[in-house]
N, C-alpha and C positions, 0 to 999 in steps of 0.2 A: 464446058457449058453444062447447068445442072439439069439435069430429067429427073423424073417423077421414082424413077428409082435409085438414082444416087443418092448415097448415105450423107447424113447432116454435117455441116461442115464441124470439128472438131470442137471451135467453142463453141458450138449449141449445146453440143450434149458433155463440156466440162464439169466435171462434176462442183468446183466450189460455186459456179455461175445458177447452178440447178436449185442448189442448197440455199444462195442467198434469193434466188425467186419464191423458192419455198417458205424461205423467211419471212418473203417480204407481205404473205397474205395476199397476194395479188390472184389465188391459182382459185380461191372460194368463188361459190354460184351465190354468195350475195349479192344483191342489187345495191348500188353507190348511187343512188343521185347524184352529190357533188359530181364526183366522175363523168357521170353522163352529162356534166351542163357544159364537161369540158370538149363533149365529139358532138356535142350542138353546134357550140361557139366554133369549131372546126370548122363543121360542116357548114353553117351559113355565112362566114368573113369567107371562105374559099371558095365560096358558091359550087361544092362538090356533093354529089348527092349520098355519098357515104365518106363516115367517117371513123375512125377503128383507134382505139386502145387496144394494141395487142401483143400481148405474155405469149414468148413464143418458150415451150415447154421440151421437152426430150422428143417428142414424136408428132407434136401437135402444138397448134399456135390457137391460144384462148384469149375469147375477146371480153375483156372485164368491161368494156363499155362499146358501145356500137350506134351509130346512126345508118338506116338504109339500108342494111344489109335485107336480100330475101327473105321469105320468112321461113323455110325451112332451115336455114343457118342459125339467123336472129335468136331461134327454138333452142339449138344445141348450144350456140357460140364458142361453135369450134370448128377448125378445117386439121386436116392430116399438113404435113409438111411440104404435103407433094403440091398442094394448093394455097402456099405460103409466099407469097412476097417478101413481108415483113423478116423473114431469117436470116435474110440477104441483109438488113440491118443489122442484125443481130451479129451476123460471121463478119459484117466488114467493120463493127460498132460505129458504124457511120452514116450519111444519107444515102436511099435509093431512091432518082426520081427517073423515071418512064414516062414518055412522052404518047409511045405507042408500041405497047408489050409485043405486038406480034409481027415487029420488024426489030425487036432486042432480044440481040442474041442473048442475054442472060436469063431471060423470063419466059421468052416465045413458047417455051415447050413446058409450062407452068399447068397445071392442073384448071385453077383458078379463071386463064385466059379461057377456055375451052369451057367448062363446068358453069362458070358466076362471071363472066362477061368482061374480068377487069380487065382496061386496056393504058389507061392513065392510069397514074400511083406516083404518089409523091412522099416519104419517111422520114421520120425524127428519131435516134436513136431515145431510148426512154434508160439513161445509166445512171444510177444510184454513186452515194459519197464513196462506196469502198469497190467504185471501180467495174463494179460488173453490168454488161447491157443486158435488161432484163426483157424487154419486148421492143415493139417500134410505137409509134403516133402518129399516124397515117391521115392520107386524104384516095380517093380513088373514084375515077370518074370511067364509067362507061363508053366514051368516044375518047380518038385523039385529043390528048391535049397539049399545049407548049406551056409550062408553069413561070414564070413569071420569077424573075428573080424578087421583088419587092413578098409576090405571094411564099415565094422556099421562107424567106426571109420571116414572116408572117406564122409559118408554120414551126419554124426554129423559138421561137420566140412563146409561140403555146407550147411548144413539148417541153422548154424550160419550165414554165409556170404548172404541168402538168406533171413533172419531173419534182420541182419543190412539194407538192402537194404529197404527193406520195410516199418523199422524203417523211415529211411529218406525220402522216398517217403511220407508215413502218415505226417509226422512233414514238409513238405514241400505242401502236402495239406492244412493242419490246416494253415501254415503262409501265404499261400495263401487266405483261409476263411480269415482270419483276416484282412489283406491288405484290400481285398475287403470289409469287411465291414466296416471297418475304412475308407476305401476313400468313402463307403456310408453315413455313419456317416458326414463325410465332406462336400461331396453334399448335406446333408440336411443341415446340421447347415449355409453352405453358403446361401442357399435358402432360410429359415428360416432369417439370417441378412439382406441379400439383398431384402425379401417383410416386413422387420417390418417396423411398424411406427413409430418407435422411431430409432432417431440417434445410431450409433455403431460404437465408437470409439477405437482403439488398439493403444498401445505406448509402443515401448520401455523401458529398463532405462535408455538410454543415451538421453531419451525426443521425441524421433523423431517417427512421426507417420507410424503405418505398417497398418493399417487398417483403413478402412474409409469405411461405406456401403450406397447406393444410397439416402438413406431418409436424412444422412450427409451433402450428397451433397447441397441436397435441405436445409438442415438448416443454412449450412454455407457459403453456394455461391460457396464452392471449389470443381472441380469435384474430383475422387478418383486420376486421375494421377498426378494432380496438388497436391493434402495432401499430399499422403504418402512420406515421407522422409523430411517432414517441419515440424519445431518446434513445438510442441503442442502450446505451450504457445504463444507461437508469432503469431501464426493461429487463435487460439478462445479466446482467454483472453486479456480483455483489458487492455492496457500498468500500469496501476497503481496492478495491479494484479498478474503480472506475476512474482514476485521476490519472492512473499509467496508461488506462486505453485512449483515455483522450490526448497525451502526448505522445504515443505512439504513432495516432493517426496525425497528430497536426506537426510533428517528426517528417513524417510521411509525404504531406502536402509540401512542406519548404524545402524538404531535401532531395525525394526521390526515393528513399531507402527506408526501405519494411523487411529488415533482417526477418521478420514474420510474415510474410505473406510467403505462398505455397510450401508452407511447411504444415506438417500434419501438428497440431497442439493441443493440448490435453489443460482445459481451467476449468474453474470451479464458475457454475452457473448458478441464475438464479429464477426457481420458478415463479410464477405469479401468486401461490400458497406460503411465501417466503421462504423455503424449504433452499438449499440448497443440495446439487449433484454435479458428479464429474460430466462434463463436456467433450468429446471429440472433437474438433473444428479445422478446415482448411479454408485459409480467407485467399481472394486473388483481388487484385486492384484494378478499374480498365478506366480509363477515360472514356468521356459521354459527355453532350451537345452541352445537358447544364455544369459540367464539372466532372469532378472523378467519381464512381460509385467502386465500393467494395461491395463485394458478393464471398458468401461464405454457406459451405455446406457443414452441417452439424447434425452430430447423433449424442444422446444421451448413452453412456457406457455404465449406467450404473447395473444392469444386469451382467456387463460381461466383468466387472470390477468384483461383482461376487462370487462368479462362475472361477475366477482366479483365484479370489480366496478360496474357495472351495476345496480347489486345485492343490493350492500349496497345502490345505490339512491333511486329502490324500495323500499327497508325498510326503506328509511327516510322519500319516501314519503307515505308511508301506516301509517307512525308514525303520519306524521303533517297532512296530506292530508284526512284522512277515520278518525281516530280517534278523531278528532273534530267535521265532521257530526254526529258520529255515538253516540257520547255523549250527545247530542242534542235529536235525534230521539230515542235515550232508556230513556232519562228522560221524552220526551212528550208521549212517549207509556205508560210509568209509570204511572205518573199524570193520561191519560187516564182509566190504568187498576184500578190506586186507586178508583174511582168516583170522585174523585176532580174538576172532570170538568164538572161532570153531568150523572147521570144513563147512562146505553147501556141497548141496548139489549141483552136477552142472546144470540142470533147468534154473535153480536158485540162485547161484550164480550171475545166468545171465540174466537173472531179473534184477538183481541191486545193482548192475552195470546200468541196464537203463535206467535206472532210479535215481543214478550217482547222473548220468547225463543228462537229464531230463530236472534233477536240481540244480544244477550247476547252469545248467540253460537261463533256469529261472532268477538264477542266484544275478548273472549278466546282463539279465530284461532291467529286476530291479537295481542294480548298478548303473545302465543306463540312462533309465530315466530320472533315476536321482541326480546323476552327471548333469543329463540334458537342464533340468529344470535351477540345478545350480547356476549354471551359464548364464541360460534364459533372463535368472531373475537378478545375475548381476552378484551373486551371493560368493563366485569366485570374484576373489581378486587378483588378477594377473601383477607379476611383478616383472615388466620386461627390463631385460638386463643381455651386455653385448653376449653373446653363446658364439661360441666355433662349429660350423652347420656339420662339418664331419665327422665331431662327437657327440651330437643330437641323435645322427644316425646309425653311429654305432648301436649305441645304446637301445635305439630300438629294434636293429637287427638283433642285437645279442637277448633279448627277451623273446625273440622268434624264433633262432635256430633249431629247438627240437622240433616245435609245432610246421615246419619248414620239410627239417628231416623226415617226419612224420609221412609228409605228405609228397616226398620226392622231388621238391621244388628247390633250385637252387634261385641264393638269393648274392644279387652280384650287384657289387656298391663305386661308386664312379669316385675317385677322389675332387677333392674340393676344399677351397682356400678362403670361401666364403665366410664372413661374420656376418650374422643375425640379431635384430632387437626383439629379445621373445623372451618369454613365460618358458624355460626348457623345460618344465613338468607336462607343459601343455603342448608343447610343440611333437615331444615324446608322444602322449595321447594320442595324437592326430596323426605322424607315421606310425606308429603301432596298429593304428585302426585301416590305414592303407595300406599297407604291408599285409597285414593277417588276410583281408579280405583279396588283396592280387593273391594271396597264397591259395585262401580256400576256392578261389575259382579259378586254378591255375590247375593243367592237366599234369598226370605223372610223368617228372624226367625234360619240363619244360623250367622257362629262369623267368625268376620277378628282377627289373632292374632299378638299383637307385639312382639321383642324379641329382648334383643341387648349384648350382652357379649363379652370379651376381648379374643381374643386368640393368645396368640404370641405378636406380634409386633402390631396387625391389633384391631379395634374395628367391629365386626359383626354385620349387621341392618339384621334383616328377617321381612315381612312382609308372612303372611300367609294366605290364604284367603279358603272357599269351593265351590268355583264353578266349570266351567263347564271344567274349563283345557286346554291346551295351545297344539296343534298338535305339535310332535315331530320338523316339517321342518319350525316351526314358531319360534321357540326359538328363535334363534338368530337374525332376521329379526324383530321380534316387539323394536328392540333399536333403527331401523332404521328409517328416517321422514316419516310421513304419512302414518307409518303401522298398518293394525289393525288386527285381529284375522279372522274378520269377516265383508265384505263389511259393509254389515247392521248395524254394530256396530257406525257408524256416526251420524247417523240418528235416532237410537234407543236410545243411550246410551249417545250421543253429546258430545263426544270425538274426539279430532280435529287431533290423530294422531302422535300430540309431544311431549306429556308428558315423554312418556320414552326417547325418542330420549335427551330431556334437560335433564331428568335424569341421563344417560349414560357422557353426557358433564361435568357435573357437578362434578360428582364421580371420573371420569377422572381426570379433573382439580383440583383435589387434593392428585394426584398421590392414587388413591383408581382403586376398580373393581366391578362391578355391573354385576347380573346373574338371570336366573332364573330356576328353577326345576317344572316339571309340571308335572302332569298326572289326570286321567278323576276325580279324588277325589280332586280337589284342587289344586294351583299354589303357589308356595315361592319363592317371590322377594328378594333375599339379595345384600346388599352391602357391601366393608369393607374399613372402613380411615386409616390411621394413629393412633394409641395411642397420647394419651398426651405426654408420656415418649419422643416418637418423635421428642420433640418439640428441643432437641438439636439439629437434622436435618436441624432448621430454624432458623432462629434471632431474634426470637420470643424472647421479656422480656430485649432484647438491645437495649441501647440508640438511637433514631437515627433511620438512616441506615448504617449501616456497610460498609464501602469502603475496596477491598480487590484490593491489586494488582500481578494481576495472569503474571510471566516472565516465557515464553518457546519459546523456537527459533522455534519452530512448531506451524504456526499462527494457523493451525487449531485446535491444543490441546486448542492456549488461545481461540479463538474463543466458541468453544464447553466447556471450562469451566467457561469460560464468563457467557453464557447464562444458564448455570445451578446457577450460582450463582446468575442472576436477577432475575430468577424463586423462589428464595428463598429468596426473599425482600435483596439482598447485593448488593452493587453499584461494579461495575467489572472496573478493569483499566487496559489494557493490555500495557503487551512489552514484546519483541522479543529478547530480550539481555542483558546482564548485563548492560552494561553500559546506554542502554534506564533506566533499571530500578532502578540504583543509581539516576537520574536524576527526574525521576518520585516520585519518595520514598520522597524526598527532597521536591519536589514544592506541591505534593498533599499531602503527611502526611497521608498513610494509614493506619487503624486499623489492618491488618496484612501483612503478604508478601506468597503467596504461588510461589514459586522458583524452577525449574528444577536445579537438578543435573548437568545433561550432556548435556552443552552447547559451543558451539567452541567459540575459543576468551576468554572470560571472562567466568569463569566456574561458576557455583552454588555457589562451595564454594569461589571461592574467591570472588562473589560477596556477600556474608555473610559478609565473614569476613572485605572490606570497609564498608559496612550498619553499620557495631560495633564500625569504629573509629569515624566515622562523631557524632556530637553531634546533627543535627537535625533528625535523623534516628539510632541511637544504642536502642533506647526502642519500635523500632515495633519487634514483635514477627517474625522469619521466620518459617513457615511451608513449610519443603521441601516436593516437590508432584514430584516422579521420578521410571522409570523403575526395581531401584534396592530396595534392602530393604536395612534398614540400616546395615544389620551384613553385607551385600556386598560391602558397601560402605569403608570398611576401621575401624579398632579399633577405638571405642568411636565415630565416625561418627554421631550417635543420639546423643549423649549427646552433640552435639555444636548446636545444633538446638532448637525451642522450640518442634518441633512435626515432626512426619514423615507420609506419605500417600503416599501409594504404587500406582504405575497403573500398571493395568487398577484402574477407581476409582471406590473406595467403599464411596457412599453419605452418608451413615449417619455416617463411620469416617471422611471423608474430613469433613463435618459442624459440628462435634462433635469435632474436634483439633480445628475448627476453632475462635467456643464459645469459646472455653477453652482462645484460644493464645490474643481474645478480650479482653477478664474476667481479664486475668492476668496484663494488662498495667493499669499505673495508670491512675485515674478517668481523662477523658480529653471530649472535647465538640468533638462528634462522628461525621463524615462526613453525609451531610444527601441530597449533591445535586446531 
């Protein structure tokens, strides 16, 4: 039996039941008329002289609408729990009706019966759609009373109707939160476009600009009232441009595939002064209520275009300009340190020691950066070719063993059976720069270890060393230029800063990944290349150079497979159409044809099938490269072709059909300009 001091029953004070009361706005001292016209309606069909809406809360039951009550309560509209009825609704989520509280053993010793008179009480639970009972809907009469099934019936029947109401008020809450934070949401994100510093562009699919944000302005010369509703293309692309970006996008609409969207792209724009300048641009595609809209953020890079040229003259003059004094001035320190030029003193001595270090220091900054900036700008040309990973490493051990000796560090090499597809000038480079530095940060009488094994697709390089360990927030940051562990490390150790930074480039540039793992026992440099097996990936062991001529009416597919395939030593020859590419096939005479499917006008296959009658084009191989696979294309579909390559592209089938469809023509003199 409950008393004024037994604790609430468990679902009162559940907490999701709390939370959805909270929700629901029912806990606020607003005034509802509506609400109230419903404990009117109560109160005068039950002929009861109080009538109660009431939100029973964690400790306390609040009356969001009230007929009759006293008027010190009516004031507060609210009781402790200890003078609650309605909880008993709440704990059983079901009816309480009391005939005469103070011969019910569940209520007799109620606060309420004692304090505010109730002896009748009749309840409706008040539950919402996700289940939780949030208060009761009462009736409550001062004397005995016997409730009437027809009147329970009567009161069931308001707490629903009072029940839907409420419903809709909550749900009319929440879509109001939502509005409002959706139109906050809005205000920021406009706030947000309108202070970046990068252009923000929006378009249609019908091409026509709906967005333009103020740094736009600035980039294009057009204010926003002037863009929006003018052709993209006719706006920022200049006239020899504009034909490919409209089949890019109307590519885009029919097929699903913007081999350019989120990629970072670099074209030539057009201001409103007719001038044109390089572009940065990243576009992304979304669907929207009228159609699709692209959005693209853009900066003008014509200052950082110059800052690189700039770049590159400094490095040409630190090539010719310092590197000729400086070969000078270390051979005469040299000769001086030999005594070839006549005893020193030992103070004298020890000065052209540092002199001879401190050039030689310098001599390795500028080596480096002339390295790094080669890389960078593409200026090496990697030749990979299959290497034996065991005599990679030799070789760079045997260029270390004094500097090793030197420094009391043994250097211990793990056999391996592994073949590699690598640059071995540059693979060299890179354990040479990982070795020297496990070496110089290795204490005396400790071992750097080698290690290099196949796994998968990848060859494995670990370099392993016992030193002092690499701070977790440095990891990543030592591949960076000029980073070191440790300020001191320059001066101590005369490390200039770059080695790993070229090393990162280098591994890069051969489609590889370099890392490192560290902790206070020791640091492991690994890197991973390509296998030998790989080597079908490239044109490696092919006559020549491979001429490929890549047809898709989406320049930007041939563009982007363009330059996948220069990157892989094949000379690329684009067209846009069948019939560009009968025409082309004929005067260049390519080693193979890679050919879209689904082309307007002149389709894939029927551009096949003329390639098959002409006598100077029926023996190049077609590689069809298309959104469908061949069992989509139609019965026997593959079988007219020499090869199929799905997109998105998978590189090492596209250059794997693509040896094959080389291999298979007869011996002929390979394109090689």
């Amino acid at each position: 039996m409950p008393s004024r001091t037994q604790p609430p029953h468990p679902y009162v004070v559940q907490e999701d039941r709390l939370a959805s009361l909270v929700g629901s706005g029912m806990l606020d001292e607003t005034q509802e008329p509506a609400l109230d016209r419903w404990t009117r309606l109560g109160s005068s069909l039950l002929s009861a002289p109080i009538c109660l809406l009431s939100m029973v809360d964690r400790d306390r039951q609040y009356f969001k609408s009230q007929v009759g009550l006293p008027a010190e309560v009516a004031q507060t509209r609210e009781t402790p729990l200890s003078h609650s009825f309605c909880q008993h609704v709440v704990a059983e989520q079901g009816p309480l009706v009391v005939s005469d509280a103070r011969q019910d053993l569940r209520v007799r010793d109620n606060g309420a019966v004692r304090d505010l008179g109730v002896i009748a009480y009749a309840g409706q639970p008040v539950t919402t759609s996700d289940g939780h009972t949030l208060g009761s809907f009462c009736v409550i009469d001062s004397k005995p009373r016997s409730w009437s099934a027809a009147e329970l019936a009567l009161l069931e029947d308001l707490a629903v109707g009072l029940t839907t109401e409420i419903e809709l008020r909550v749900a009319l809450r929440r879509s109001l939160a939502v509005h409002d934070e959706l139109a906050a949401n809005q205000r920021q994100t406009r706030e947000i476009l309108d202070t970046a510093h990068d252009a923000f562009i929006s378009m249609g699919e019908n091409g026509r600009i709906v967005d333009w944000n103020p740094q736009a302005e600035a980039t294009f010369g057009w204010s926003s009232a002037e863009a929006i509703g003018r052709d993209l293309a006719d706006t920022i692309s200049p006239p020899v441009h504009r034909a490919a970006h409209r089949r890019g996008m109307a590519h885009y609409l029919s097929t699903g595939e913007g081999p350019a969207l989120m990629q970072r792209l670099e074209l030539s724009a057009l201001h409103r002064d007719g001038r044109e300048f390089p572009l940065e641009l990243t576009i992304s595609a979304q669907p929207a209520a009228e159609g699709c809209r692209f959005h693209a953020f853009a900066r003008d890079v014509t200052e950082r275009r110059a800052a690189e040229r700039a770049k590159d003259e400094f490095t040409s003059m630190v090539s010719h300009e310092l590197r000729t004094p400086l070969t000078s001035i270390r051979g005469s320190l040299g000769l001086l340190e030999s005594g070839l030029l006549g005893p020193l003193s030992e103070k004298g001595q020890r000065m052209v020691e540092i002199a001879v270090e401190n050039t030689d220091r310098l001599v390795r900054l500028i080596n480096d950066i002339l390295d790094l900036e080669r890389v960078d700008s593409g200026a090496i040309d990697l030749n990979p070719q299959p290497c034996d990973a065991a005599g990679l490493i030799q070789q760079a051990v045997q260029g270390l063993d004094q500097f090793a000796a030197q420094a009391q560090v043994e250097i211990v090499t793990e056999e391996t059976t592994a073949v590699v597809l690598a640059d071995s000038d540059r693979v060299i480079q890179t354990l040479t720069n990982l070795i020297s530095n496990a070496v110089k940060f290795s204490s005396a009488g400790s071992t750097v270890r080698l290690s290099c094994a196949q796994r998968d697709d990848e060859v494995l390089f670990k370099v392993s060393d016992q030193g002092r360990g690499i701070p977790a927030e440095k990891l990543e940051l030592i591949f960076e230029r000029f980073q070191q562990v440790d300020a001191s490390d320059s001066r101590e150790k005369g490390g200039t800063g770059l080695g790993l930074a070229i090393c990162r480039m280098i591994v890069e540039r051969h489609g590889g990944r370099i890392w490192v793992e560290s902790s206070p026992a020791g640091s492991v440099f690994s890197f991973a290349l390509p296998t030998a097996s790989n080597a079908a990936s490239s044109p490696e062991g092919l006559p020549g150079r491979p001429s490929i001529l890549v047809c898709d009416n989406d320049a930007a597919v041939v563009e982007v497979v363009g330059k996948m395939l220069e990157q892989h030593g094949f000379r690329a020859i684009g067209a846009q159409s069948g019939r560009q590419a009968l025409e082309l096939a004929t005067i260049e005479q390519p080693d193979a044809i890679l050919l879209d499917l689904l082309m307007p006008a002149v389709s894939g296959e029927k551009t096949a099938a003329a390639l098959a009658k002409r006598d100077e084009t029926r023996d190049i191989p077609v590689v069809i490269l298309s959104v469908l696979s061949a069992s989509e294309a139609g019965k026997d579909a593959g079988a007219r072709f020499f090869d199929w390559v799905e997109k998105p592209i998978d590189e090492t089938a596209l250059f794997h059909a693509l040896e094959r469809a080389i291999r298979s023509r007869p011996t002929r003199s390979t394109s090689s300009s």
